[in-house]
C-alpha positions as CSV (number, residue, x, y, z in Angstrom):
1,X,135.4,93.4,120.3
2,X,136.5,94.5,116.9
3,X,137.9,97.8,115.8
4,X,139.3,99.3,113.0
5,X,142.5,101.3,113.0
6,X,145.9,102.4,111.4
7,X,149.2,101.8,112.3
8,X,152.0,104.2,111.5
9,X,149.6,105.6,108.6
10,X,149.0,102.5,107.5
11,X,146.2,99.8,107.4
12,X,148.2,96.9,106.8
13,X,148.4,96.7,110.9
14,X,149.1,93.1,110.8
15,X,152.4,94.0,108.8
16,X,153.6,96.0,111.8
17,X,151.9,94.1,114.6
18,X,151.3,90.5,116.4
19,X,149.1,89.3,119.0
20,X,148.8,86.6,121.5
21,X,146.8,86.1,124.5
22,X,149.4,87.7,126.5
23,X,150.8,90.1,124.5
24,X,151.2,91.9,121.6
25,X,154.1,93.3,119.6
26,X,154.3,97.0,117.8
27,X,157.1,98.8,116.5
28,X,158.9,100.8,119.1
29,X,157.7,104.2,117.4
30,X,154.2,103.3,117.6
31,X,152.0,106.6,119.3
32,X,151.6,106.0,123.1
33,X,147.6,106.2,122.4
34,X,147.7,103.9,119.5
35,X,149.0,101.4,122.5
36,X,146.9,102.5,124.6
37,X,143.7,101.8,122.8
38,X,145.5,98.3,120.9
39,X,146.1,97.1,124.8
40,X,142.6,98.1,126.1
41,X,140.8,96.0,122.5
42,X,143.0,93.3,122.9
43,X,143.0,92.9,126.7
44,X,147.0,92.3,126.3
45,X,150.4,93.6,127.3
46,X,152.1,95.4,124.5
47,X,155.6,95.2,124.2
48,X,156.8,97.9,121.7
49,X,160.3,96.7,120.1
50,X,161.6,97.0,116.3
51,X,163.3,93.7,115.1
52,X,166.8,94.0,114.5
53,X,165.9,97.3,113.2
54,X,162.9,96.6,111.4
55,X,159.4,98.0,111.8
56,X,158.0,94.9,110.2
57,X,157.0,92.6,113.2
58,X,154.1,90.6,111.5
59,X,156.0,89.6,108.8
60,X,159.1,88.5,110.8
61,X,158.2,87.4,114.0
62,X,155.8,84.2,114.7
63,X,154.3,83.5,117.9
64,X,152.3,82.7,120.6
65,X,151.6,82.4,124.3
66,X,154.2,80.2,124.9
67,X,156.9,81.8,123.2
68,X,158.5,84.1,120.1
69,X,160.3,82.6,117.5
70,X,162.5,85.9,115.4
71,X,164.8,85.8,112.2
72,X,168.2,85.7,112.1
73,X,169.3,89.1,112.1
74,X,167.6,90.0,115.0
75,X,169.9,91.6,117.6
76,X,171.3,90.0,121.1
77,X,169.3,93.5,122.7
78,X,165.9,92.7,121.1
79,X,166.0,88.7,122.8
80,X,166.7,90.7,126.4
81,X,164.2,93.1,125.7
82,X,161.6,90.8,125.1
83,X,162.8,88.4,127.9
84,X,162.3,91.7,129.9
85,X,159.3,92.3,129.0
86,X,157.3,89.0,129.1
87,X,157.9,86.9,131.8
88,X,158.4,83.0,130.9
89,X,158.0,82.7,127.5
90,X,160.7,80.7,125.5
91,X,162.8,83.0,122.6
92,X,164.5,81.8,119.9
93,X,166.3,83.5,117.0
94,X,165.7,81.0,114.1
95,X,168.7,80.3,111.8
96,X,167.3,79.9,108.9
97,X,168.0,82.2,105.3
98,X,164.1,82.5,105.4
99,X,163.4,85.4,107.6
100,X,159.5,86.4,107.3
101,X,159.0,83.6,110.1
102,X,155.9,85.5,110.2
103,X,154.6,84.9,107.0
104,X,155.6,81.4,107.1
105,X,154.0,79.7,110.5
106,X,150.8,79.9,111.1
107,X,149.9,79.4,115.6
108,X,147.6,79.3,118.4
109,X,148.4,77.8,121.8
110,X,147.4,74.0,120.8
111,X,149.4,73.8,117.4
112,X,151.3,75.0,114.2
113,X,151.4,74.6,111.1
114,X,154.0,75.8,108.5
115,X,155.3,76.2,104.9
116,X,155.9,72.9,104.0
117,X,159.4,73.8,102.2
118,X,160.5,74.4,106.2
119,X,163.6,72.7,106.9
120,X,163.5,70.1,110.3
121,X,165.5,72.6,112.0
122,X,163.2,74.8,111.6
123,X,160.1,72.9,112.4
124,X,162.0,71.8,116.0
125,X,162.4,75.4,117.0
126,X,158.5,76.0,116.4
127,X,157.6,72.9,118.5
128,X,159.9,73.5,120.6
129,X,159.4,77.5,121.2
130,X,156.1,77.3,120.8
131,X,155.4,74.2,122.8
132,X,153.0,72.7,120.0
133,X,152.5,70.1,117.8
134,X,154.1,71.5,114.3
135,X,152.5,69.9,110.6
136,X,153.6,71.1,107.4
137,X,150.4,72.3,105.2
138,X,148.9,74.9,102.6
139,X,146.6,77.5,102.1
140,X,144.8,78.4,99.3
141,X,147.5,76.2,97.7
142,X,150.5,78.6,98.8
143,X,152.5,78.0,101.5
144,X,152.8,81.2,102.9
145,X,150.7,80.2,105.6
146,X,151.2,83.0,108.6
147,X,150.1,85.4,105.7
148,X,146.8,84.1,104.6
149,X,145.3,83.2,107.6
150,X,144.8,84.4,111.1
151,X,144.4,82.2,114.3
152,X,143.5,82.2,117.8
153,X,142.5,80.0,120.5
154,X,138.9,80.7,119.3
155,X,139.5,80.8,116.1
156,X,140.7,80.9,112.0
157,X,140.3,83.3,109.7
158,X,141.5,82.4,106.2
159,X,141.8,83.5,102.4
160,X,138.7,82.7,100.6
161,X,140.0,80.0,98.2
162,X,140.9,77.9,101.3
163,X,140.6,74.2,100.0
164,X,138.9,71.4,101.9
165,X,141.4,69.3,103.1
166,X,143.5,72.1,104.0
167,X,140.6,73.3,106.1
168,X,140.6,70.0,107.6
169,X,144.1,70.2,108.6
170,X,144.0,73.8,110.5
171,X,141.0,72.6,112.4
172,X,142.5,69.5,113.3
173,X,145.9,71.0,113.9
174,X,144.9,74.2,115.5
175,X,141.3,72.6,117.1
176,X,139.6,75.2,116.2
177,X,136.6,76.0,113.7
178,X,137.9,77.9,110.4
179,X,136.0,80.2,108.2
180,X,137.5,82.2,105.7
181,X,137.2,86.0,104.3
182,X,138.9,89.3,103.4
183,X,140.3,92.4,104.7
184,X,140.5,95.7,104.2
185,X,137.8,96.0,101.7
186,X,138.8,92.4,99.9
187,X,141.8,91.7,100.4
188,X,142.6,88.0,101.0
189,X,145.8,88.0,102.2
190,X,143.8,88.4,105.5
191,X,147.3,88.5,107.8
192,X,148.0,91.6,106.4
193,X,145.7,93.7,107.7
194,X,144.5,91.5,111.0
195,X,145.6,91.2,114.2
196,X,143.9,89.5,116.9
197,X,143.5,87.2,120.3
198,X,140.9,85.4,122.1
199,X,139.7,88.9,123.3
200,X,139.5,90.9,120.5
201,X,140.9,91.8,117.2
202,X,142.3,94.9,115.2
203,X,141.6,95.5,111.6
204,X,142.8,97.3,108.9
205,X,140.9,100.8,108.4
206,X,139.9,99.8,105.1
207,X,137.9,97.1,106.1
208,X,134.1,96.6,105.2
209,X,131.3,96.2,107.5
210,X,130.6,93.1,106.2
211,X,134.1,91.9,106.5
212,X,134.2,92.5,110.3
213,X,131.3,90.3,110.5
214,X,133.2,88.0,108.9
215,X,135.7,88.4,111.6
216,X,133.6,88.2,114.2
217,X,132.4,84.8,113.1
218,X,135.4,83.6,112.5
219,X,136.9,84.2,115.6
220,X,134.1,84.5,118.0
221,X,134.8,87.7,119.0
């Protein structure tokens, strides 16, 4: 089930938000009926939080069912919040001068994949957070990989200028099918305006009736 929606007047939702097959994360302000509808599309418990301090969860955090992986200068309170709210899932902060882990990492539950500048500090947090097997690729020939693509465990949406071999590598890292397409009436940078689990997914109000098909496909929804 797909539907489109804002989040805090915006439609950039995947900016603000993240989602796994257990929960998803949205600012702490977010509108109790804005949660309320996300939980019941997304079949998910949603844990609202701001990072240290910052609305911009999408960007910074990067996750998945087996665990959350945030920047640097995310606050001592925001790890026990989250332990709080989730029950066994592994939290890291990452140190690393890199903060929009988000935009950089790329996971479902049966792999990674990352920008390929990542340091191996980095890459043993995500394996080891997120319980997966971690490779270093592209997208579109950019490594901002958790920005131009979105993945479940059904799953990959990606930026339409995906190249073969890079394809090759999601589906063999993630093991699941990719397609590609845009959001929020063409925009590539699909991340920014997705957010999504094996249930359902939440898309940018922008977003074309085509493009939702696209979505669909993609991610068997």
């Amino acid at each position: 089930m797909i539907f489109r929606y804002n989040i805090l007047g915006s439609p950039n939702i995947g900016v603000f938000s993240l989602a796994t097959d257990k929960f998803a994360i949205v600012p702490a302000n977010t509108p109790r009926t804005k949660v309320e509808r996300i939980k019941r599309f997304l079949n998910a418990n949603i844990i609202q939080v701001n990072i240290g301090g910052s609305l911009l969860i999408g960007v910074l955090v990067a996750a998945n069912s087996h665990g959350i992986l945030l920047p640097q200068f995310a606050h001592e309170e925001d790890v026990k919040f989250l332990k709080s709210a989730v029950n066994d899932i592994n939290i890291k902060i990452v140190a690393s001068k890199k903060t929009a882990l988000g935009n950089l990492m790329l996971a479902n539950d049966y792999g990674a994949v990352v920008d390929p500048r990542s340091t191996g500090e980095v890459v043993k947090a995500v394996k080891d957070i997120l319980d997966v097997e971690v490779v270093p690729s592209q997208i579109a020939g950019l490594p901002f990989v958790g920005s131009l693509a979105v993945a479940t465990n059904k799953g990959v949406l990606a930026h339409p200028m995906l190249e073969e071999d890079e394809r090759k590598t999601l589906e063999g890292v993630l093991k699941v099918p990719v397609d590609v397409g845009t959001i929020n009436f063409g925009f590539p940078w699909v991340r920014s305006g997705l957010i999504a689990n094996s249930f359902g997914a939440v898309a940018g109000s922008f977003t074309t009736g085509p493009e939702l098909m696209m979505i669909s496909r993609a991610l068997g929804i």
